[in-house]
C-alpha positions as a printed NumPy array, in Angstrom:
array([[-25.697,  29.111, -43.052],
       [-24.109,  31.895, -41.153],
       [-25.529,  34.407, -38.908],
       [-24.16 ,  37.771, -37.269],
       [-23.959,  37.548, -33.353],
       [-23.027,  40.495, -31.038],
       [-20.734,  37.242, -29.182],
       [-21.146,  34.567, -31.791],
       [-17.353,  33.801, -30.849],
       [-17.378,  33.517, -27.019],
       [-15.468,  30.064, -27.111],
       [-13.169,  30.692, -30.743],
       [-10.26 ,  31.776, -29.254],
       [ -8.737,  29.207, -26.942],
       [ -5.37 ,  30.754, -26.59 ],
       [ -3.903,  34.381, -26.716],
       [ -0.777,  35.977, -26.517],
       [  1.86 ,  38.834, -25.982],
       [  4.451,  38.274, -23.788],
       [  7.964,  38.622, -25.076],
       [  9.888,  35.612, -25.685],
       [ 13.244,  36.976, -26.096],
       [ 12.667,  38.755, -22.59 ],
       [ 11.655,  35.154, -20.919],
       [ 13.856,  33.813, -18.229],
       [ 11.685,  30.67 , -17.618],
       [  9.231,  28.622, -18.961],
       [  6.678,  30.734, -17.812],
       [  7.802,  33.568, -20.423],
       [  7.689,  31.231, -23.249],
       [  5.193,  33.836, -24.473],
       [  1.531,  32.333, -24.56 ],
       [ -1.487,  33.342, -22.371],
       [ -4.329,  30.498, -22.455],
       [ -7.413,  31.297, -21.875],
       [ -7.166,  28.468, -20.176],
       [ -4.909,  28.501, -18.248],
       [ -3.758,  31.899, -17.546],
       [  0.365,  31.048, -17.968],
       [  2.444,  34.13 , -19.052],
       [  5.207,  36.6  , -17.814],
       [  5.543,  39.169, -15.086],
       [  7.644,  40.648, -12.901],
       [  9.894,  43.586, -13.341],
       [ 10.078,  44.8  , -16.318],
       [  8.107,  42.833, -17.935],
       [  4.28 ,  43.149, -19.579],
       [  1.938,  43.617, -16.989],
       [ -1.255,  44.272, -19.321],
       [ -2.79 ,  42.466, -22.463],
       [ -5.518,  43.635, -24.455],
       [ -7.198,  42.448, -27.635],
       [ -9.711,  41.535, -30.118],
       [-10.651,  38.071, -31.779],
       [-12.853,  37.71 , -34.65 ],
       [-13.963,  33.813, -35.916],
       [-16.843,  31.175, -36.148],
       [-18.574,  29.451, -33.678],
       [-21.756,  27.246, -33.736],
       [-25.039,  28.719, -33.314],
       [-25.544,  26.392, -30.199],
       [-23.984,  23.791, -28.88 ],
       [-24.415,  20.504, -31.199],
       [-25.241,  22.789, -34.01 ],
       [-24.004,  22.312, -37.554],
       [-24.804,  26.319, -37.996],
       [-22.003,  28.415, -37.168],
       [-22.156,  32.572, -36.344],
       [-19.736,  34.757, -36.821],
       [-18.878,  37.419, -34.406],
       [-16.038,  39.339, -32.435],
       [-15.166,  38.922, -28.767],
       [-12.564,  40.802, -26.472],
       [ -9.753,  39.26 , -23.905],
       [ -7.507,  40.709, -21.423],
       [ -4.271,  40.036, -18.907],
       [ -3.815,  42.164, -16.108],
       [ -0.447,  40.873, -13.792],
       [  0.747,  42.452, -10.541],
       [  4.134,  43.151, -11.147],
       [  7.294,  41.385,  -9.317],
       [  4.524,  38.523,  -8.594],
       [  2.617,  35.561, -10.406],
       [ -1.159,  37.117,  -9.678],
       [ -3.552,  38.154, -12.702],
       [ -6.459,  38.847, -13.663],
       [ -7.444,  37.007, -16.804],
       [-10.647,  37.912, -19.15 ],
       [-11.428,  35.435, -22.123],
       [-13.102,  32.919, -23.82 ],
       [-13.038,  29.066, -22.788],
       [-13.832,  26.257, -25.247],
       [-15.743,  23.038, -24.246],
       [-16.907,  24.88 , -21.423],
       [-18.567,  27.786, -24.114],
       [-18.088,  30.44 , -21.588],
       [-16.306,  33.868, -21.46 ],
       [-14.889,  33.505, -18.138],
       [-13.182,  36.109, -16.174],
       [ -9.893,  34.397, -13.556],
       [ -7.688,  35.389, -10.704],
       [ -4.737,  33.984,  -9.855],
       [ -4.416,  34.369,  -5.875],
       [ -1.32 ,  32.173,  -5.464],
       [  2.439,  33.839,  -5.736],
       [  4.087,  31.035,  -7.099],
       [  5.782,  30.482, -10.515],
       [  4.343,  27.781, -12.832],
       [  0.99 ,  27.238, -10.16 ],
       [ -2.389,  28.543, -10.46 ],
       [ -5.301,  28.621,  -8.783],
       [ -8.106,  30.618,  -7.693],
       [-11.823,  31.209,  -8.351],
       [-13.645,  32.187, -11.334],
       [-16.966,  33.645, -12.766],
       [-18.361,  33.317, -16.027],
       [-20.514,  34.249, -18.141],
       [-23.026,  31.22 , -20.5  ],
       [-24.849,  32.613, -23.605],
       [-28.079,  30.951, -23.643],
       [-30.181,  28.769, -26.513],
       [-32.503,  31.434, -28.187],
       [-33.616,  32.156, -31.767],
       [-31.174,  30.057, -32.883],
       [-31.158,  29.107, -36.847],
       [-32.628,  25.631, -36.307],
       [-36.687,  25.668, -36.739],
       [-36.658,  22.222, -34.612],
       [-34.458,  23.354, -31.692],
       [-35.755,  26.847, -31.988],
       [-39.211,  25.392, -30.789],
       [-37.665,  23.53 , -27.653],
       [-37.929,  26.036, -24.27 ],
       [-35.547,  28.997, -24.616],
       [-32.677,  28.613, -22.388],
       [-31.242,  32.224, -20.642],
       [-28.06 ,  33.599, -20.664],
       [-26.701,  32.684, -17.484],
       [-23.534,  32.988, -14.957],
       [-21.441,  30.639, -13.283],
       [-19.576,  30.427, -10.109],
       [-16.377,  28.253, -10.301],
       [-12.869,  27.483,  -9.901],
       [ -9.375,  26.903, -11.681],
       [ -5.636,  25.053, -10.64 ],
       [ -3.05 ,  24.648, -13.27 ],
       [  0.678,  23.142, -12.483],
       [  3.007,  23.716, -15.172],
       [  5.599,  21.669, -15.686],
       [  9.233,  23.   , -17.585],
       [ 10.472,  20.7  , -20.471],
       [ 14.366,  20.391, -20.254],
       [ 16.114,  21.403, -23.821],
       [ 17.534,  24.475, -25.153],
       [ 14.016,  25.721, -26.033],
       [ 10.958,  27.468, -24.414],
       [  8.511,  24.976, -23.724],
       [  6.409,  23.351, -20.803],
       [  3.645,  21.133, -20.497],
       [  0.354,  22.007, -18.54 ],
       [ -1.838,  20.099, -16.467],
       [ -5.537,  21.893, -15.775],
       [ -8.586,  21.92 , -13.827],
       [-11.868,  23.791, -14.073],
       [-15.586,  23.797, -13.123],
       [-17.909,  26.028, -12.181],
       [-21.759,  25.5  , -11.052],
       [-24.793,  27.465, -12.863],
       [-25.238,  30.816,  -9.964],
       [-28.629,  32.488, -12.282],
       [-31.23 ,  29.689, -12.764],
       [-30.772,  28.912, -16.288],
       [-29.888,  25.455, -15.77 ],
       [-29.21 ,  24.475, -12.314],
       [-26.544,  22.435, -12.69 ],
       [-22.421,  22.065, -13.002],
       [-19.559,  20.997, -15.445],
       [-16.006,  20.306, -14.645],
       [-13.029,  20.318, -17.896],
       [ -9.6  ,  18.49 , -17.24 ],
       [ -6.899,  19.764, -19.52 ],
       [ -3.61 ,  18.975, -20.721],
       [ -1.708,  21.437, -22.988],
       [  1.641,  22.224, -24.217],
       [  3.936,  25.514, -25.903],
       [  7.211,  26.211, -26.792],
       [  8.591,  29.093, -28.113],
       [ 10.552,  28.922, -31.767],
       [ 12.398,  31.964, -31.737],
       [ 11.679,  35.624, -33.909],
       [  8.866,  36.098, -31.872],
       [  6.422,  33.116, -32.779],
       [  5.151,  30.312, -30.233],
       [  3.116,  27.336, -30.652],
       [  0.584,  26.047, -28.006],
       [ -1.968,  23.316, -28.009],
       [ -4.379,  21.669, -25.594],
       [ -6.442,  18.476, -25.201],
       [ -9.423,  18.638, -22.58 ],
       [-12.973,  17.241, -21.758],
       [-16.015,  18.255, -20.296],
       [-17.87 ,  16.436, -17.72 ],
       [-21.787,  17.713, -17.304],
       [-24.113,  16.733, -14.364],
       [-28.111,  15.424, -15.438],
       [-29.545,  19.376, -14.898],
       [-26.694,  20.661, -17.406],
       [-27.404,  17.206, -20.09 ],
       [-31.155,  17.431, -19.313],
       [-31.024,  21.37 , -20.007],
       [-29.227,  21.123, -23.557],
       [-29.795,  17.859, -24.837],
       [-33.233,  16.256, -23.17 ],
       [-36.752,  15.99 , -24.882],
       [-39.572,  15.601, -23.023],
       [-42.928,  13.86 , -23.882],
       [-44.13 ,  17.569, -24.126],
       [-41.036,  18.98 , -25.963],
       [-41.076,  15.857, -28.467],
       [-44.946,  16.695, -29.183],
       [-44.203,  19.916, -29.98 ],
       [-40.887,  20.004, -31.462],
       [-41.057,  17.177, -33.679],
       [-37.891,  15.79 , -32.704],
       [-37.815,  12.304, -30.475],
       [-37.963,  11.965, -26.819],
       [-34.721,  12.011, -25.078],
       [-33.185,  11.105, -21.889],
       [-29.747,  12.705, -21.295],
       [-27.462,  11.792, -17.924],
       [-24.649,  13.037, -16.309],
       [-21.429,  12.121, -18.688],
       [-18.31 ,  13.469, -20.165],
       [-20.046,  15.738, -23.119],
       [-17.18 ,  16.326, -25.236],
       [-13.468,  15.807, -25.825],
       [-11.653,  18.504, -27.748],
       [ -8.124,  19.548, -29.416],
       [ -6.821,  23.292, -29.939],
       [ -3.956,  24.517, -31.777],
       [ -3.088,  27.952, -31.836],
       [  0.035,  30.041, -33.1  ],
       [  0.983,  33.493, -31.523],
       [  3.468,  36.062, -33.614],
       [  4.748,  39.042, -31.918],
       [  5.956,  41.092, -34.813],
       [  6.487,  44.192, -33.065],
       [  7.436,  45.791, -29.454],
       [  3.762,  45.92 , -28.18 ],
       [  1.78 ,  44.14 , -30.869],
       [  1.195,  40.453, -31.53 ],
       [ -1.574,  38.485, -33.809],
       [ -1.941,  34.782, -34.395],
       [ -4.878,  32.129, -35.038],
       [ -6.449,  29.33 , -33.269],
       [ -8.703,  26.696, -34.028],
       [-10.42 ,  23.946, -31.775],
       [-12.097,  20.677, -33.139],
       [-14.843,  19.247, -30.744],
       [-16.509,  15.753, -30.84 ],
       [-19.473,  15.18 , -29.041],
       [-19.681,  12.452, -26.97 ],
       [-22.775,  10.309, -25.174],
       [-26.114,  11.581, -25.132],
       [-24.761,  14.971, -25.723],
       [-23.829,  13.368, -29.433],
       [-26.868,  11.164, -29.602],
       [-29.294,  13.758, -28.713],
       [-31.716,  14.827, -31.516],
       [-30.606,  18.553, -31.459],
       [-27.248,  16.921, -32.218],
       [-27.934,  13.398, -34.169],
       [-30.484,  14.933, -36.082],
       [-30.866,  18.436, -36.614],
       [-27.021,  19.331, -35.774],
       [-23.347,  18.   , -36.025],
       [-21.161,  15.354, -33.18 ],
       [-18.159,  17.353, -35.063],
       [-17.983,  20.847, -33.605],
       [-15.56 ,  23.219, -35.039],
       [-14.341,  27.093, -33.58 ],
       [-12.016,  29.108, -35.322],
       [-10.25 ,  32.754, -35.246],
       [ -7.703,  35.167, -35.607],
       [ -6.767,  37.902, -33.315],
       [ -4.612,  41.021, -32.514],
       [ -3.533,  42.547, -29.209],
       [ -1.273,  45.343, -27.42 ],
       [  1.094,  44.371, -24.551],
       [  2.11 ,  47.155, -22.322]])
């Protein structure tokens, strides 16, 4: 079952690109921008803007085994001659769109602070979980550092070591998550790059209690069995994406991200029961570079 959502793919497209390759004098030019991690070129001469559009399948909340379909923008914005940006796009495991700066100057580090935005749990497709209390759309408040790390050989690659989290800033669930990440490109030449990335989520109680408790209330009225859900790692999760650049300013590619729920985010009735442990997002995209 499928259903049409203005961002039913907030979290499908873990990595974007459109930086040149053949232009790249270090492993940060290998030609990827992550979502997650924000790792691309600048300086002189070099791309200082991305746009672009992603189309794919996501699930209809999280634990579902209903997926959406939908379309959802990113960007890149760099300060030229330096390492800063400005990075809009979509985050799996985390399910947010997030929006990043960079504030530090120095090649192959990250860091800086962050804000995104959470779709909530309404009128989903499921008549059980649709009857548990809605959950808003929400922002978060949060933070990023990423250290990449060159890879000696006569290709573009590097290995990346992340960190996230952000805390809930509108009242829709009062509570934080934090994501460690490790991922890893390289650039094969004619304009194509591979990237992947491993990562985990860790939720506090108000964040498990949120999405994945029943109540003696909710379980009377929903049907579905009375739950307790702590703090715990959530998820654990694999992308793979592939980025071609096939002309001067234009690049496309496709990503997809497997999930597996973990704890009592997996043995929670909205998942166990009326859902799916195995989680699955998946896209294809198309940008500009300027």
């Amino acid at each position: 079952m499928m259903r049409t959502h203005a961002i039913a793919s907030i979290a499908l497209i873990a990595l974007v690109s459109g930086a040149s390759v053949a232009s790249a004098q270090s492993v940060s030019g290998v030609g990827v921008v992550e979502s997650g991690s924000g790792a691309g070129e600048t300086g002189v001469g070099r791309s200082n803007a991305i746009i672009g559009l992603g189309f794919g399948l996501s699930p209809d909340y999280e634990g579902s085994d209903v997926y959406k379909y939908g379309a959802v923008p990113f960007a890149r914005f760099s300060y030229q001659e330096y390492q800063q940006y400005l990075q809009l796009g979509p985050n799996p495991g985390s399910r947010t769109y997030q929006a990043r700066i960079n504030v530090l100057p120095y090649e192959g580090i990250e860091m800086g602070p962050m804000i995104d935005y959470r779709p909530g749990r309404k009128h989903v497709g499921n008549k059980a979980v649709r009857s548990l209390p809605n959950v808003d759309n929400g922002y978060e408040l949060g933070g990023f550092a990423n250290y990449w790390l060159p890879l000696p050989g006569d290709v573009l690659q590097s290995i990346g070591l992340g960190f996230s989290g952000a805390a809930d800033a509108s009242g829709a669930y009062d509570g934080w998550w934090v994501q460690p990440a490790l991922s890893y490109k390289v650039a094969l030449g004619d304009g194509v790059s591979l990237n992947s990335r491993v990562f985990s989520d860790y939720a506090n109680d108000d964040y498990m209690s949120t999405y994945f408790g029943i109540d003696a209330n909710q379980a009377a009225k929903s049907g579905l069995k009375q739950k307790n859900a702590d703090a715990d790692f959530k998820d654990v999760g694999l992308t793979l994406g592939v980025n071609w650049q096939f002309a001067d300013h234009w690049f496309t590619g496709a990503s997809g991200t497997y999930e597996r729920m973990l704890g009592d985010a997996a043995s929670s009735p909205v998942t166990r029961n009326e859902g799916n442990k195995n989680q699955g997002f998946g896209g294809v995209y198309v940008g500009y570079k300027f």
